[in-house]
PDB file of N, H, CA, C and O in Angstrom:
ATOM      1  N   UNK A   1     -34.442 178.477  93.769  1.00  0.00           N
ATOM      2  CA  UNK A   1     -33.491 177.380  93.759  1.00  0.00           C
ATOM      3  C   UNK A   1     -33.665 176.577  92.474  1.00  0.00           C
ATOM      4  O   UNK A   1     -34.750 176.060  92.208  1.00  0.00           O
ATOM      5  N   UNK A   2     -32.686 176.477  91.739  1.00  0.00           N
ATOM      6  H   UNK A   2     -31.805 176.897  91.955  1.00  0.00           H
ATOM      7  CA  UNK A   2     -32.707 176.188  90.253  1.00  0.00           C
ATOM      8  C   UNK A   2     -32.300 174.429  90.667  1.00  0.00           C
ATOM      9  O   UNK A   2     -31.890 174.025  91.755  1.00  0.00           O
ATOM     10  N   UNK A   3     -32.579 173.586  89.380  1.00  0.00           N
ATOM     11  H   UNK A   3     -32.912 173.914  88.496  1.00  0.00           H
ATOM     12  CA  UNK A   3     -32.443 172.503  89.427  1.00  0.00           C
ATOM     13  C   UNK A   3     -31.495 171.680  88.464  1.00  0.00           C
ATOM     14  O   UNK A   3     -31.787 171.290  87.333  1.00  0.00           O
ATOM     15  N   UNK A   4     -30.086 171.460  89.258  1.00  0.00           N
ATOM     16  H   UNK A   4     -29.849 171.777  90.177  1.00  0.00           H
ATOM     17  CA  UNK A   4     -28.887 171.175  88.827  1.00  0.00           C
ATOM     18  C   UNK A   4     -28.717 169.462  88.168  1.00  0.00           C
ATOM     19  O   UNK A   4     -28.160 168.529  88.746  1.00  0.00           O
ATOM     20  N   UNK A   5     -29.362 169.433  86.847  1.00  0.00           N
ATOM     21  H   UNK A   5     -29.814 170.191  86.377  1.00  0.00           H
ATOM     22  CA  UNK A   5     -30.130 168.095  86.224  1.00  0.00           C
ATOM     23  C   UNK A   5     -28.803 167.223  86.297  1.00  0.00           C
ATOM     24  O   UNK A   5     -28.788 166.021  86.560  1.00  0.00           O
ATOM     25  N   UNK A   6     -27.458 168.176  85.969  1.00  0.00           N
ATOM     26  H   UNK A   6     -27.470 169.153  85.755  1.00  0.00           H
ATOM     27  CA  UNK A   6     -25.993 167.742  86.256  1.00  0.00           C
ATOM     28  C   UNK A   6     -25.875 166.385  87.188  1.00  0.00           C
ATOM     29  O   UNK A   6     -25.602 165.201  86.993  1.00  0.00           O
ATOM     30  N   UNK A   7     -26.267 167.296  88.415  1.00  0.00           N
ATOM     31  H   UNK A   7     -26.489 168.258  88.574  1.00  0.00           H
ATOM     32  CA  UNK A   7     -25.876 166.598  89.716  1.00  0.00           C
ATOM     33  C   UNK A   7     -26.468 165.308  89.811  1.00  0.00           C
ATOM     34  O   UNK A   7     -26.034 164.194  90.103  1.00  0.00           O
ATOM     35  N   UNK A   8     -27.966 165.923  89.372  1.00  0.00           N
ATOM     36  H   UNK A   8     -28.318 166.828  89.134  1.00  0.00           H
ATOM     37  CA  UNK A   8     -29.269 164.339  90.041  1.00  0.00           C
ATOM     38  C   UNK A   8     -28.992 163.319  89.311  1.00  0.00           C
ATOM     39  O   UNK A   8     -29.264 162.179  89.686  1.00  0.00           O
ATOM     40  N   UNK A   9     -28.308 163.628  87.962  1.00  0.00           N
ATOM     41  H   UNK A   9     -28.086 164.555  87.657  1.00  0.00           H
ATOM     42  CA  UNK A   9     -28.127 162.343  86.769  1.00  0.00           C
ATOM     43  C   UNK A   9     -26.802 161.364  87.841  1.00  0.00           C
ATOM     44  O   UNK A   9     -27.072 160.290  88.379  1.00  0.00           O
ATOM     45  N   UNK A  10     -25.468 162.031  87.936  1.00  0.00           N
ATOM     46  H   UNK A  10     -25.249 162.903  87.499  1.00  0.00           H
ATOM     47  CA  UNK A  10     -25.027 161.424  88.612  1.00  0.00           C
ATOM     48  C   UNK A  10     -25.271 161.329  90.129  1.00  0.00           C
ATOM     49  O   UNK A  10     -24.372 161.469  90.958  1.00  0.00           O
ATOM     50  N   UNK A  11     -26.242 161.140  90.352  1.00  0.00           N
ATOM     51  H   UNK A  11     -26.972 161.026  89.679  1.00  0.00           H
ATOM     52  CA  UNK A  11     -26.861 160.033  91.906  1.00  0.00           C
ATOM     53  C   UNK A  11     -27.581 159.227  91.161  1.00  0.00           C
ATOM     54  O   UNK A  11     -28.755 159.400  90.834  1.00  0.00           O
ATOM     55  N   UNK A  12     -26.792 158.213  90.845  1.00  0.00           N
ATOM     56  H   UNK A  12     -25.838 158.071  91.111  1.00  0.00           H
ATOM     57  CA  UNK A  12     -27.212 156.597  90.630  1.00  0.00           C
ATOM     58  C   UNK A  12     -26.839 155.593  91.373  1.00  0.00           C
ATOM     59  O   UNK A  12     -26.224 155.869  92.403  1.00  0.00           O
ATOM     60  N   UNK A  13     -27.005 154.716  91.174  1.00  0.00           N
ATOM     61  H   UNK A  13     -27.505 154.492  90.337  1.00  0.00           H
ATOM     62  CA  UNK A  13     -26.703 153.198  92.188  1.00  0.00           C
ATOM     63  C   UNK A  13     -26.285 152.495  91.027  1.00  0.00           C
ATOM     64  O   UNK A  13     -26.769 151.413  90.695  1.00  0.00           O
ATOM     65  N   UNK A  14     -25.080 153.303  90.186  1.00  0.00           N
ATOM     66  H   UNK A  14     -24.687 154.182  90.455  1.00  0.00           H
ATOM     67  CA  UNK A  14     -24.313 151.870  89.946  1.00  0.00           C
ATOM     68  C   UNK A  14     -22.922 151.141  90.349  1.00  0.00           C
ATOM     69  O   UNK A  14     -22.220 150.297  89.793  1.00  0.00           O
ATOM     70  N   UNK A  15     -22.844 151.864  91.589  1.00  0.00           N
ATOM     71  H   UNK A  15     -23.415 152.550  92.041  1.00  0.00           H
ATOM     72  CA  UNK A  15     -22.361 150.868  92.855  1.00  0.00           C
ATOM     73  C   UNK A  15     -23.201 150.587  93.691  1.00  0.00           C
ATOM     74  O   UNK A  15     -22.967 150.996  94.828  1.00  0.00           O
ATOM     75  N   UNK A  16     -24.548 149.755  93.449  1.00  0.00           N
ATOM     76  H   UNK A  16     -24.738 149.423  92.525  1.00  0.00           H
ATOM     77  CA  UNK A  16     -24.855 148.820  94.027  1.00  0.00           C
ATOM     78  C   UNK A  16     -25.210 147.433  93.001  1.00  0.00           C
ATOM     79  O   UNK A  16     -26.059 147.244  92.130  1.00  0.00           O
ATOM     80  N   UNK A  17     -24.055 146.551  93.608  1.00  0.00           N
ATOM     81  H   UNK A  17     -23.365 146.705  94.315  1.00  0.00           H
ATOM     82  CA  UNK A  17     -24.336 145.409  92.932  1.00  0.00           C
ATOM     83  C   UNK A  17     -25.600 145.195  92.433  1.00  0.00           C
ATOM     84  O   UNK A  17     -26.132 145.351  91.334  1.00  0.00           O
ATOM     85  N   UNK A  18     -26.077 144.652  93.912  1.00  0.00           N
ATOM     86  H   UNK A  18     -25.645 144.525  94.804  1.00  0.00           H
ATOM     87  CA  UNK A  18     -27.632 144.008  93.552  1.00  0.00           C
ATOM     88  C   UNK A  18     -28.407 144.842  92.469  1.00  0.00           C
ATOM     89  O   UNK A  18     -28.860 143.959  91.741  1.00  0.00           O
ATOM     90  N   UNK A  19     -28.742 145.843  92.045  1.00  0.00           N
ATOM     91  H   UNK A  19     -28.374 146.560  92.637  1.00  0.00           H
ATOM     92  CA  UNK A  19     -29.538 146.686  91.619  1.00  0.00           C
ATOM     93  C   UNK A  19     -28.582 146.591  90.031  1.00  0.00           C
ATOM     94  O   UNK A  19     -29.244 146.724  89.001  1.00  0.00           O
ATOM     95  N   UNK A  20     -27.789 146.473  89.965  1.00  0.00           N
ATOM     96  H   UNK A  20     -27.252 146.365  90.802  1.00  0.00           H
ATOM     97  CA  UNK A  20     -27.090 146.732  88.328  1.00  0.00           C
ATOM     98  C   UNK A  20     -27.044 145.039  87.961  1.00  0.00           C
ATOM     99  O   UNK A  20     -27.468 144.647  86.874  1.00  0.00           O
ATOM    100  N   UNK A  21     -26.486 144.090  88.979  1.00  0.00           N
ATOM    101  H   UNK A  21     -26.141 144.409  89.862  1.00  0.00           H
ATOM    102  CA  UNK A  21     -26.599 142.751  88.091  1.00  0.00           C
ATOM    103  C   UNK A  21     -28.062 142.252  88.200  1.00  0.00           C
ATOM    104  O   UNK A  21     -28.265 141.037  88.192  1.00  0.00           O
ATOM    105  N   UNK A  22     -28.846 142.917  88.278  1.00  0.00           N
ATOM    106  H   UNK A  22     -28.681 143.903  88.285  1.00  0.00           H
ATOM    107  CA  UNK A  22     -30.406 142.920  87.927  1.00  0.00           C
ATOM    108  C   UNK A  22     -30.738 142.978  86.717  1.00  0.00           C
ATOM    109  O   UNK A  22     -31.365 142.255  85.943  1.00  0.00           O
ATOM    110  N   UNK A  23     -30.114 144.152  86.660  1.00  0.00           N
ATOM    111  H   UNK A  23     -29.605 144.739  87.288  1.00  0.00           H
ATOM    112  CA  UNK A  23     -30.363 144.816  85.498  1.00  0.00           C
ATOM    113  C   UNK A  23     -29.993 144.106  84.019  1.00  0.00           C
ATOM    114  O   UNK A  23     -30.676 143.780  83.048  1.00  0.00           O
ATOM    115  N   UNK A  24     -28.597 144.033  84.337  1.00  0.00           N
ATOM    116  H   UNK A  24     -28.042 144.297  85.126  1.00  0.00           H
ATOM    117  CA  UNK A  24     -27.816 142.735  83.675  1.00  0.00           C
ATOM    118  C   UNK A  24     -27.849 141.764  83.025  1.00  0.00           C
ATOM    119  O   UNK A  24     -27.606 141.450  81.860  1.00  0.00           O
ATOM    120  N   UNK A  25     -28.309 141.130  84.246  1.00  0.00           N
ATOM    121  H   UNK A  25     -28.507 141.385  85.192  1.00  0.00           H
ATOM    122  CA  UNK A  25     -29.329 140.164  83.927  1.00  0.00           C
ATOM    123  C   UNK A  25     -30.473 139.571  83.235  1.00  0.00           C
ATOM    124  O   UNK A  25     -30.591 138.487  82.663  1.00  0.00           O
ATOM    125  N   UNK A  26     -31.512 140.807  83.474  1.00  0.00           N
ATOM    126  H   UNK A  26     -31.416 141.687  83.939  1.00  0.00           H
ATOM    127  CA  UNK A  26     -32.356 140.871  83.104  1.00  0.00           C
ATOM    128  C   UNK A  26     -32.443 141.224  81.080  1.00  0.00           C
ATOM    129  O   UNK A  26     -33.297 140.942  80.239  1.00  0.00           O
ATOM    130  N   UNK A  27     -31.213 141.883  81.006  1.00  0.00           N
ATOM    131  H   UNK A  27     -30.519 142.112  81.689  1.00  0.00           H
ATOM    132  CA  UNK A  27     -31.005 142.258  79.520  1.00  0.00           C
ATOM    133  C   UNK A  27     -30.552 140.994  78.745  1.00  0.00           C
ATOM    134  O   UNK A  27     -30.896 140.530  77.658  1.00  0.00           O
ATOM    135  N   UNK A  28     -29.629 140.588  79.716  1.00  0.00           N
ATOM    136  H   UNK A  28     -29.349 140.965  80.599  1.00  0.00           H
ATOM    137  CA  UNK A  28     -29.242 139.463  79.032  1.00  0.00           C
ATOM    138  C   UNK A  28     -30.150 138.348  78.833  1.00  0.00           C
ATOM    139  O   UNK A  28     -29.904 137.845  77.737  1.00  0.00           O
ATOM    140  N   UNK A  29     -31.064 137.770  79.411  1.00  0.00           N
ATOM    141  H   UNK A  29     -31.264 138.179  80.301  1.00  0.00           H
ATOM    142  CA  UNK A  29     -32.112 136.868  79.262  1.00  0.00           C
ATOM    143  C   UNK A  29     -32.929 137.655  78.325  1.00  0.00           C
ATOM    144  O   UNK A  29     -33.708 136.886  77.762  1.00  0.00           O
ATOM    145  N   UNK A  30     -33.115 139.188  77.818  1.00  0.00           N
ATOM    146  H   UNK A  30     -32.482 139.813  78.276  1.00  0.00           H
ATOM    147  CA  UNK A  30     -33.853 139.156  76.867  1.00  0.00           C
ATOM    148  C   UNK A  30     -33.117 139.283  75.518  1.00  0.00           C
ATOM    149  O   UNK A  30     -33.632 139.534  74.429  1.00  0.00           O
ATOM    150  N   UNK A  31     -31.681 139.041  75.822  1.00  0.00           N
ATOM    151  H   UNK A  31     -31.262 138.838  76.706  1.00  0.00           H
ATOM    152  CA  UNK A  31     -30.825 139.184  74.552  1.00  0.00           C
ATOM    153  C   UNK A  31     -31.045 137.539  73.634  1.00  0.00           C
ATOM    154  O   UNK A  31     -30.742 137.354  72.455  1.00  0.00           O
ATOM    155  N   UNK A  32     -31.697 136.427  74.665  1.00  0.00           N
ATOM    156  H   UNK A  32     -31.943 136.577  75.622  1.00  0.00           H
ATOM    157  CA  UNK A  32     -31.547 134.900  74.246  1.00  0.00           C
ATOM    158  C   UNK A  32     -32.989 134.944  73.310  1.00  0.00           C
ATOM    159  O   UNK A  32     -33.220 134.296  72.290  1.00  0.00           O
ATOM    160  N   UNK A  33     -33.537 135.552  73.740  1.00  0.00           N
ATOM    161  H   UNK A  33     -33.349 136.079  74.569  1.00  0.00           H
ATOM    162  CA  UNK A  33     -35.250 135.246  73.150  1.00  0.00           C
ATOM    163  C   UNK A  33     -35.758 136.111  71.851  1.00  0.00           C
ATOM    164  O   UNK A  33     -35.556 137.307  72.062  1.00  0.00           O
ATOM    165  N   UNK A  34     -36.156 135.949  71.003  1.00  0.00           N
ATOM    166  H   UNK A  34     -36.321 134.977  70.832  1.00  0.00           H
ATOM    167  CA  UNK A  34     -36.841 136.564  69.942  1.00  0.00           C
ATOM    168  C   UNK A  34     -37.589 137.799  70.657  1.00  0.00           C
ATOM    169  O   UNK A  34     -38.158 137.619  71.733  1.00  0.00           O
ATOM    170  N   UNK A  35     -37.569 139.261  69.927  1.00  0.00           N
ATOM    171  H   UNK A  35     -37.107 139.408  69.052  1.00  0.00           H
ATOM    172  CA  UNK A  35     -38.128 140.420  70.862  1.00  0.00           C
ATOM    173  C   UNK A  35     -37.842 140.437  72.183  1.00  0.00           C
ATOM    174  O   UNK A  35     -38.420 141.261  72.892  1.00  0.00           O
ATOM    175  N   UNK A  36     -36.975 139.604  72.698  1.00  0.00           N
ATOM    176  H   UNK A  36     -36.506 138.934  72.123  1.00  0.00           H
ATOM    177  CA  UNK A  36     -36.857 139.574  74.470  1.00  0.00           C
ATOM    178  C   UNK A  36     -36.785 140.925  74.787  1.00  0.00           C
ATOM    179  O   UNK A  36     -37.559 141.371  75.634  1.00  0.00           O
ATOM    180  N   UNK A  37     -36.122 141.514  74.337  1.00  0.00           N
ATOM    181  H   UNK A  37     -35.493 141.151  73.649  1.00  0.00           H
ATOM    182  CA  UNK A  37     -36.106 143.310  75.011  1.00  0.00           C
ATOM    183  C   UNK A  37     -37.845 143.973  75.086  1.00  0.00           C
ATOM    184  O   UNK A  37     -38.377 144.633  75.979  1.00  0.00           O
ATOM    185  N   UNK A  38     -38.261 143.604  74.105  1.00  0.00           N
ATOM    186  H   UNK A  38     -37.829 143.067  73.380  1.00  0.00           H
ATOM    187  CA  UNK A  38     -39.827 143.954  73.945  1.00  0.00           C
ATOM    188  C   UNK A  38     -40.512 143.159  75.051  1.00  0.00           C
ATOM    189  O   UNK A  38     -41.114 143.680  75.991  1.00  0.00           O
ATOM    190  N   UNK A  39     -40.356 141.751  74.838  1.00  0.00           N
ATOM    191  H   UNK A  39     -39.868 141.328  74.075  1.00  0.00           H
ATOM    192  CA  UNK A  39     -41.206 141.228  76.039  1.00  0.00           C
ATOM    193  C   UNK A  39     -40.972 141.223  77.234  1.00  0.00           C
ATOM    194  O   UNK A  39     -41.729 140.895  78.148  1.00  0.00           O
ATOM    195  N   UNK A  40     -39.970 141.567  77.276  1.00  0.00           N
ATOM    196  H   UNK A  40     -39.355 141.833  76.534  1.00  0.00           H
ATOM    197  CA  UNK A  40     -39.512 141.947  78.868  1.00  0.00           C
ATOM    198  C   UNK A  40     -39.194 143.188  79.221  1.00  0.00           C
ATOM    199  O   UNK A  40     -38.292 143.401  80.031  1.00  0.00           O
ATOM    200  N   UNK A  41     -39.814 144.038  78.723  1.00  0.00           N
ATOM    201  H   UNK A  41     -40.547 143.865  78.066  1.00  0.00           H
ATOM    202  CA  UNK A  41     -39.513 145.562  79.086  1.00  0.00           C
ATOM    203  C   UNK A  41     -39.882 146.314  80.084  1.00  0.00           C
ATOM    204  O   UNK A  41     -39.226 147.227  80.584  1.00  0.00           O
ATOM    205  N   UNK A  42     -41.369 145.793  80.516  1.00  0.00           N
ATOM    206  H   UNK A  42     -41.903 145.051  80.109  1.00  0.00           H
ATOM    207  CA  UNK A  42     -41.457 146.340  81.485  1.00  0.00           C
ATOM    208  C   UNK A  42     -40.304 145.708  83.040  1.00  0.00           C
ATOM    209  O   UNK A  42     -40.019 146.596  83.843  1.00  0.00           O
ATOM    210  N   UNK A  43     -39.837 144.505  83.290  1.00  0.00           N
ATOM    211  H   UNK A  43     -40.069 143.784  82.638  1.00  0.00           H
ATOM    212  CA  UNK A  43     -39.142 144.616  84.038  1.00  0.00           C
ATOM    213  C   UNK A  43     -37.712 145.371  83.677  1.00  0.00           C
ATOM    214  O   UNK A  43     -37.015 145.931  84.525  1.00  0.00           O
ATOM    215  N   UNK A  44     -37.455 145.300  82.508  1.00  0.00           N
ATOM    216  H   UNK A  44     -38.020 144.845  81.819  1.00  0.00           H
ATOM    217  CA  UNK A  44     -35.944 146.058  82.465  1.00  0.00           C
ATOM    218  C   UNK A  44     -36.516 147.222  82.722  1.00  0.00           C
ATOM    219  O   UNK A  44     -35.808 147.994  83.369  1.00  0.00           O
ATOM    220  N   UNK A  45     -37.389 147.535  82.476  1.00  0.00           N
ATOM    221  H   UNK A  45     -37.964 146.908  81.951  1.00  0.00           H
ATOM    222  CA  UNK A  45     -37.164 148.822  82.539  1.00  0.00           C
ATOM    223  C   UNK A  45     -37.548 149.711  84.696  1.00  0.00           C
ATOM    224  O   UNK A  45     -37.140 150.727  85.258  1.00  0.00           O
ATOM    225  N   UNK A  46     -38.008 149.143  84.904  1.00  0.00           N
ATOM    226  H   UNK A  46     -38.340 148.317  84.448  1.00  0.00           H
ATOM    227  CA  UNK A  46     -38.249 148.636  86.562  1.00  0.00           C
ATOM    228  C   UNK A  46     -36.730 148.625  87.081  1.00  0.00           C
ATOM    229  O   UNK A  46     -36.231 149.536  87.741  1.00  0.00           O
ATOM    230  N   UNK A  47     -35.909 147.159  86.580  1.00  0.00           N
ATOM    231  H   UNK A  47     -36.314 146.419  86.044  1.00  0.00           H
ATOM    232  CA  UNK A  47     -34.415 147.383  86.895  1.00  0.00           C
ATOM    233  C   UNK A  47     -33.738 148.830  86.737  1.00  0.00           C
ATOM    234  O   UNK A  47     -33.232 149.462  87.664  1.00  0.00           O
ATOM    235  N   UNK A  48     -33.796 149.127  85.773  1.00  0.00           N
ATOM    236  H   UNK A  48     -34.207 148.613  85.020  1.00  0.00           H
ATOM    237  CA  UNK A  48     -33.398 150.554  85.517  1.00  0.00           C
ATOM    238  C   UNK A  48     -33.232 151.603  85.904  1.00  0.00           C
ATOM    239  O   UNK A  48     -32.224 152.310  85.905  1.00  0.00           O
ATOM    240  N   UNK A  49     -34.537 151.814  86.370  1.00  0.00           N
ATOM    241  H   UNK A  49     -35.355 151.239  86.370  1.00  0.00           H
ATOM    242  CA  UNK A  49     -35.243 153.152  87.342  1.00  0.00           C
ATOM    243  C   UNK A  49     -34.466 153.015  88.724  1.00  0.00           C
ATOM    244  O   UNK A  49     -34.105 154.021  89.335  1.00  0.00           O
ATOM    245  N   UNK A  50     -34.163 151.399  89.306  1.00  0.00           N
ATOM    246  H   UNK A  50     -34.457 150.583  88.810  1.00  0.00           H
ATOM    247  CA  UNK A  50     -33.398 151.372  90.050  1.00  0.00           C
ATOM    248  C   UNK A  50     -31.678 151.563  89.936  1.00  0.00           C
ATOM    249  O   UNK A  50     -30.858 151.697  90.844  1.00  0.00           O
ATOM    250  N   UNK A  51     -31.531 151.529  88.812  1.00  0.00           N
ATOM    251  H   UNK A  51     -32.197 151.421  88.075  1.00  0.00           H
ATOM    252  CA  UNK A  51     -30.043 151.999  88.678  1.00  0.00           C
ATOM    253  C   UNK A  51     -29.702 153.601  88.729  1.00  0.00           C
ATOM    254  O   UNK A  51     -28.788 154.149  89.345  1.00  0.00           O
ATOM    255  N   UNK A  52     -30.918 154.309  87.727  1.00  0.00           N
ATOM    256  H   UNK A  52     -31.660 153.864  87.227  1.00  0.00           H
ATOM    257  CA  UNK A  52     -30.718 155.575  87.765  1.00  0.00           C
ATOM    258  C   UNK A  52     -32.227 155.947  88.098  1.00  0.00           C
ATOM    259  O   UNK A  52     -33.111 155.719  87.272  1.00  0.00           O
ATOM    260  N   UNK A  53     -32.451 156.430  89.127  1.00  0.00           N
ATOM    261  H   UNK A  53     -31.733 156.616  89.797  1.00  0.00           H
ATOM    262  CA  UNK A  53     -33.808 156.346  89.679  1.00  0.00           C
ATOM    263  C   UNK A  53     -33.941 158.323  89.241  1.00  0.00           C
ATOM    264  O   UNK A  53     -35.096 158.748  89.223  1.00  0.00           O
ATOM    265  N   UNK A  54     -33.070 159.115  89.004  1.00  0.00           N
ATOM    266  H   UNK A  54     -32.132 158.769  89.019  1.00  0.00           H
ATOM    267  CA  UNK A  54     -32.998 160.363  88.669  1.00  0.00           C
ATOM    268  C   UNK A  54     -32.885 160.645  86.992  1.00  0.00           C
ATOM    269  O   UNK A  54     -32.606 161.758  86.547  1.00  0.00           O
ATOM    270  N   UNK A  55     -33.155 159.423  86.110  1.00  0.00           N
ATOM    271  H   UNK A  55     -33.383 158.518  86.471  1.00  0.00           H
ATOM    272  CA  UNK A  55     -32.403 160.283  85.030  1.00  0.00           C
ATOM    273  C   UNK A  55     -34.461 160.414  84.549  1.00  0.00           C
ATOM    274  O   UNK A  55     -35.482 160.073  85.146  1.00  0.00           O
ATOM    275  N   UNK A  56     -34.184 161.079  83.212  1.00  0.00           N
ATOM    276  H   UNK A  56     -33.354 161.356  82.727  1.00  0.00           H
ATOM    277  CA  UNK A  56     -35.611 162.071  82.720  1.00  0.00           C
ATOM    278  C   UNK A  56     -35.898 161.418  81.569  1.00  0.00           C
ATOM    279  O   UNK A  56     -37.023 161.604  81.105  1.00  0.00           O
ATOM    280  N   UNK A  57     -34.976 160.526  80.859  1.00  0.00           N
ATOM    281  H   UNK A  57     -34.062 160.374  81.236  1.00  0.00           H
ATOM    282  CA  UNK A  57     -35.213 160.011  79.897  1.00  0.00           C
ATOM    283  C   UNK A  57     -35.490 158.598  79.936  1.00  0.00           C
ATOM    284  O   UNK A  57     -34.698 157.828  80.480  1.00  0.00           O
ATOM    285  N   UNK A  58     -36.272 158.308  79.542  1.00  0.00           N
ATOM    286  H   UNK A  58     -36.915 158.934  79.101  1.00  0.00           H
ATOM    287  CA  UNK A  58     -37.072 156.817  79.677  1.00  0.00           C
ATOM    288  C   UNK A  58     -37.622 156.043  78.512  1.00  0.00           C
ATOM    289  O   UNK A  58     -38.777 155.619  78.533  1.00  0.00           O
ATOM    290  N   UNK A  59     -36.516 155.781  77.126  1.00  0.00           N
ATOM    291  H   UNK A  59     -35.577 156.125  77.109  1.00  0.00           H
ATOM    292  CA  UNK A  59     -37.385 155.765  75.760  1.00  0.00           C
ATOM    293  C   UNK A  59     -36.173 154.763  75.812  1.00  0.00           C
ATOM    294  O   UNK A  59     -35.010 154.754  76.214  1.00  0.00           O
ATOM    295  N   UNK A  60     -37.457 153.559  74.923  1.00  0.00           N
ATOM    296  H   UNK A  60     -38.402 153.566  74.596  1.00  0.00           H
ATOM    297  CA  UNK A  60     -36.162 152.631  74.883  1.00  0.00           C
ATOM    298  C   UNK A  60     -34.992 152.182  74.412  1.00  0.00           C
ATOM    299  O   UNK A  60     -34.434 151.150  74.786  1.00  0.00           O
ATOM    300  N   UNK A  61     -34.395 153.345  73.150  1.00  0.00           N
ATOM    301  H   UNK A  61     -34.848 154.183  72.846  1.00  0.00           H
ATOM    302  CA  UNK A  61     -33.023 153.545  72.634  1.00  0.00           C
ATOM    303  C   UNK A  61     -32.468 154.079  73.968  1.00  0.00           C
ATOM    304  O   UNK A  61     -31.339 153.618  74.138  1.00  0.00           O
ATOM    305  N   UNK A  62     -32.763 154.693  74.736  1.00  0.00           N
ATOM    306  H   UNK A  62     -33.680 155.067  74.598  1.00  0.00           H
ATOM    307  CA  UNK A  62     -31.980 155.142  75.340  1.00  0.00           C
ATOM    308  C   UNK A  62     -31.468 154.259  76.479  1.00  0.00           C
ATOM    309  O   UNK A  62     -30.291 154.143  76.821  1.00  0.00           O
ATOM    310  N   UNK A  63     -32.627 153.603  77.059  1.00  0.00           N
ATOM    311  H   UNK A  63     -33.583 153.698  76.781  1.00  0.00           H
ATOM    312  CA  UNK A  63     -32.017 152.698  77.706  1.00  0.00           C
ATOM    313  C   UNK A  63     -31.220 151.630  77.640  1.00  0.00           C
ATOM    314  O   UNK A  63     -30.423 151.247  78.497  1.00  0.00           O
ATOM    315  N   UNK A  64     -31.557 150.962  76.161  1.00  0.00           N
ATOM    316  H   UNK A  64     -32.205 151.273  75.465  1.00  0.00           H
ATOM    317  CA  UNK A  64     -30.907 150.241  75.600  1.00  0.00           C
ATOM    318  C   UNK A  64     -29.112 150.624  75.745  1.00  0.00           C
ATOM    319  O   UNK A  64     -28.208 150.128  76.417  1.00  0.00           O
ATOM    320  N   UNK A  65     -29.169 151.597  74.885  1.00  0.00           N
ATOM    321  H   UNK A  65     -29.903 152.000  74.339  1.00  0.00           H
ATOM    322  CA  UNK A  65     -27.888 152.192  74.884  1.00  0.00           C
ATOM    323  C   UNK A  65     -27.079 152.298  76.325  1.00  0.00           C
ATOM    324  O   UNK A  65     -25.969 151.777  76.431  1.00  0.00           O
ATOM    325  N   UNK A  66     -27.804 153.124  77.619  1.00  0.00           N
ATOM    326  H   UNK A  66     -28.705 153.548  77.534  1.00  0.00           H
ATOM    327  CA  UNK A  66     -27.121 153.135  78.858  1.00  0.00           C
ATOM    328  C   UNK A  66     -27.015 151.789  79.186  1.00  0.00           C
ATOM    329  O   UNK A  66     -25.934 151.403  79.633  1.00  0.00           O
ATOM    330  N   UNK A  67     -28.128 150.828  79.020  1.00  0.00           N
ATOM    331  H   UNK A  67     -29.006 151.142  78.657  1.00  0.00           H
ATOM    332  CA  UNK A  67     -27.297 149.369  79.725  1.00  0.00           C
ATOM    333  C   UNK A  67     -26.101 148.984  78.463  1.00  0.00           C
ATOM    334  O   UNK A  67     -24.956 148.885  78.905  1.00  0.00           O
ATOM    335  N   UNK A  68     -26.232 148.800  77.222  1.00  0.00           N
ATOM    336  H   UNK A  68     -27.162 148.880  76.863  1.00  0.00           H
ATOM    337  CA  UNK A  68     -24.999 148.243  77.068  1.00  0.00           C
ATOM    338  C   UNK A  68     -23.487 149.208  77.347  1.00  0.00           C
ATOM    339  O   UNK A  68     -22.342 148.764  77.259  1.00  0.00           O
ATOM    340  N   UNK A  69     -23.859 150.526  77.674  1.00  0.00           N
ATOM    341  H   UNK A  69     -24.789 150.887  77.746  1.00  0.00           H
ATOM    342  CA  UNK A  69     -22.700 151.244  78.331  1.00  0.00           C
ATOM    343  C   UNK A  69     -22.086 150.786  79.615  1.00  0.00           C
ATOM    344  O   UNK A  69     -20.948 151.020  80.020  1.00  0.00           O
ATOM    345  N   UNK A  70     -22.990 150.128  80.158  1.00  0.00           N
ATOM    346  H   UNK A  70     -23.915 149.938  79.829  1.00  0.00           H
ATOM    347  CA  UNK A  70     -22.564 149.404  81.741  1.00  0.00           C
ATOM    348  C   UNK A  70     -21.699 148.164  81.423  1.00  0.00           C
ATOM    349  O   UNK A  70     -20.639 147.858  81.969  1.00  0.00           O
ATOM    350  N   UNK A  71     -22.343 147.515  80.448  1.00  0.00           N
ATOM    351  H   UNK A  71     -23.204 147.764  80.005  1.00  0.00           H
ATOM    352  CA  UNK A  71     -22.102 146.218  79.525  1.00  0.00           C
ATOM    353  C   UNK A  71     -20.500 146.244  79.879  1.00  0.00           C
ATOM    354  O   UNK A  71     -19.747 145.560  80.573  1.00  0.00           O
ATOM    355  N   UNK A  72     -20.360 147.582  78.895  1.00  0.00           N
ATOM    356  H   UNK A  72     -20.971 148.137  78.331  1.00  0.00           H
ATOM    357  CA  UNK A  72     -18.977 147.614  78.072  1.00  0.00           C
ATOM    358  C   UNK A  72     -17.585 148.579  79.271  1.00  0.00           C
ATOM    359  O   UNK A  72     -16.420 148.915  79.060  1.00  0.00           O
ATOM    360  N   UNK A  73     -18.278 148.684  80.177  1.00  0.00           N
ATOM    361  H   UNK A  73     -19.225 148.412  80.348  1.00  0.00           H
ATOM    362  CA  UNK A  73     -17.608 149.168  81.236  1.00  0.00           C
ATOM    363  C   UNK A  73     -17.098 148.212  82.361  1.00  0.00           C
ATOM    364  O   UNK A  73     -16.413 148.450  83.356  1.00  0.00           O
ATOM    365  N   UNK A  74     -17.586 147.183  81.942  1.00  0.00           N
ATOM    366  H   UNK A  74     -18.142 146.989  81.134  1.00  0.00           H
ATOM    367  CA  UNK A  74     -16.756 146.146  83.227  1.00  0.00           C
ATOM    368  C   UNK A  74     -16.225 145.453  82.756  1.00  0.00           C
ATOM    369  O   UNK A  74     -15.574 144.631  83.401  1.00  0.00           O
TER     370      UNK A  74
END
């Protein structure tokens, strides 16, 4: 049984509120502060795991990039 990376990427929770305006949130309070993304990374990145608790990539361009994709989607 092969492993369809396709599928698991999309099973996320970003239809669940709570878990994405976390996330949100959380970017945005480190968008106000000098390094805020740095000093607050380990919770964004915590938020995150809860948005896409399946994806494989975990480096912080990348995350960067998927939250402001959420950003720019609502």
């Amino acid at each position: 049984m092969g492993c369809n990376c396709k599928q698991k990427y999309k099973n996320n929770n970003l239809d669940n509120p709570m878990y994405v305006n976390s996330l949100l949130d959380l970017y945005r309070q480190s968008q106000e502060i000098e390094n805020g993304f740095e000093e607050m990374w380990n919770e964004i990145y915590a938020a995150f795991i809860l948005v896409y608790p399946h994806t494989s990539v975990h480096t912080k361009d990348f995350i960067k990039q998927e939250i402001e994709k959420i950003i720019k989607s609502r």
